[in-house]
C-alpha positions in Angstrom: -18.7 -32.7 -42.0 -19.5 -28.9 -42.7 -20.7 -26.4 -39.8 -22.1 -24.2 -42.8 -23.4 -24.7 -46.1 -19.4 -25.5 -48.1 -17.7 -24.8 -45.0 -16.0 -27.7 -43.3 -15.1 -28.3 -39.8 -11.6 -28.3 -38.2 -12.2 -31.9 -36.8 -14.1 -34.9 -37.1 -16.6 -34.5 -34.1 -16.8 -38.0 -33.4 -13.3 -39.5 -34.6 -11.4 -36.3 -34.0 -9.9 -36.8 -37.5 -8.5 -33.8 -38.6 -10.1 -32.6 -41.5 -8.3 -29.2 -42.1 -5.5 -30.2 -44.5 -8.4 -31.0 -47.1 -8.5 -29.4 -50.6 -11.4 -28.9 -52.4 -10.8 -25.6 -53.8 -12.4 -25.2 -57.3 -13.6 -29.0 -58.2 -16.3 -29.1 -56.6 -17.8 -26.1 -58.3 -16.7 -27.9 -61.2 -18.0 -30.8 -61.0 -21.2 -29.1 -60.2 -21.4 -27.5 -63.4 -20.1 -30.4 -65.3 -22.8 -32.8 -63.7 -25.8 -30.0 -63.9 -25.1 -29.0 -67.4 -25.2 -31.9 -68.7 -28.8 -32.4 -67.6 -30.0 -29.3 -68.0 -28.6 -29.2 -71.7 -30.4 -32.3 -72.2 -33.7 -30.9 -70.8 -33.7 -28.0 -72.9 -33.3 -29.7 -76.4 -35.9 -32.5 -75.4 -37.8 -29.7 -74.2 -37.4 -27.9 -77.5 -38.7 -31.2 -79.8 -41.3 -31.7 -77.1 -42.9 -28.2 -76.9 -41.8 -25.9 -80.2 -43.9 -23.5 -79.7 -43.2 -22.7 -75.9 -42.6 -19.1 -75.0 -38.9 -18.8 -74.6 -39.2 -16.3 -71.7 -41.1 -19.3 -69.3 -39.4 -22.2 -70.4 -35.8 -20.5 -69.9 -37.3 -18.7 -66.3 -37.7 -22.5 -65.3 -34.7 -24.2 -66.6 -33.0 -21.8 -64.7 -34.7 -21.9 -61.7 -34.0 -25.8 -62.3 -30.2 -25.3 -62.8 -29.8 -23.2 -59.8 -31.6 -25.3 -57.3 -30.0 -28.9 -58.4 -26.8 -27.0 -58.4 -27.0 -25.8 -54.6 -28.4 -29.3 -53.4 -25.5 -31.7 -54.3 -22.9 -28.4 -54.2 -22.4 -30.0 -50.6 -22.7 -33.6 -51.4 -19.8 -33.5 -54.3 -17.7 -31.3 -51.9 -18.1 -34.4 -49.1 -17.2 -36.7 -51.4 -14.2 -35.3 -52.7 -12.7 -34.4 -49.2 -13.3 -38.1 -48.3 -11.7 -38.8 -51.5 -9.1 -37.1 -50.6 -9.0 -38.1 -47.0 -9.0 -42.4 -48.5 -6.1 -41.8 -51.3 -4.1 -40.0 -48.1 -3.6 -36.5 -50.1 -2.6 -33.1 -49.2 -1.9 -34.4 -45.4 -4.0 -37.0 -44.7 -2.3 -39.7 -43.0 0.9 -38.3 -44.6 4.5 -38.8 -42.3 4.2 -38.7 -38.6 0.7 -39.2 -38.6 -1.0 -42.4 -37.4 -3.4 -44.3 -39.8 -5.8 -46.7 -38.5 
């Protein structure tokens, strides 16, 4: 679905579904941050009850780190989703009027 790492392609290369009319613009990014903070925020205050005396520099170096890399790895997956999401409920041109629907 993507020739680069949010980018999506023009066409489906084995349907030949056209996939530009999709609209992801800011929800994925979004959704990203809605579904990562919610973990990481989690993490840190069981983190906190776990470990008080933790030096603060370290633990928030790795809940970063943490936040940053789970947040690039499913960046792309939630992006998929929601432009096949868009592409089943038929929005912003997606089997709209004068184009066939299988």
């Amino acid at each position: 679905m993507f020739r680069a790492y949010l980018k999506v392609v023009d066409s489906c290369p084995v349907c030949g579904e056209d996939l530009s009319p999709q609209r992801a613009d800011d929800a994925p990014a979004y959704l990203t941050m809605l579904v990562v903070g919610h973990f990481i925020v989690i993490g840190i205050m069981s983190e906190d009850e776990l470990f008080p005396n933790a030096p603060w520099l370290l633990i928030a170096g790795l809940w970063s780190l943490l936040a940053i890399g789970v947040s690039l790895a499913i960046l792309p997956r939630i992006k998929g989703a929601l432009v096949g999401y868009q592409w089943a409920m038929r929005m912003h041109g997606f089997g709209g009027p004068g184009k066939e629907w299988i």
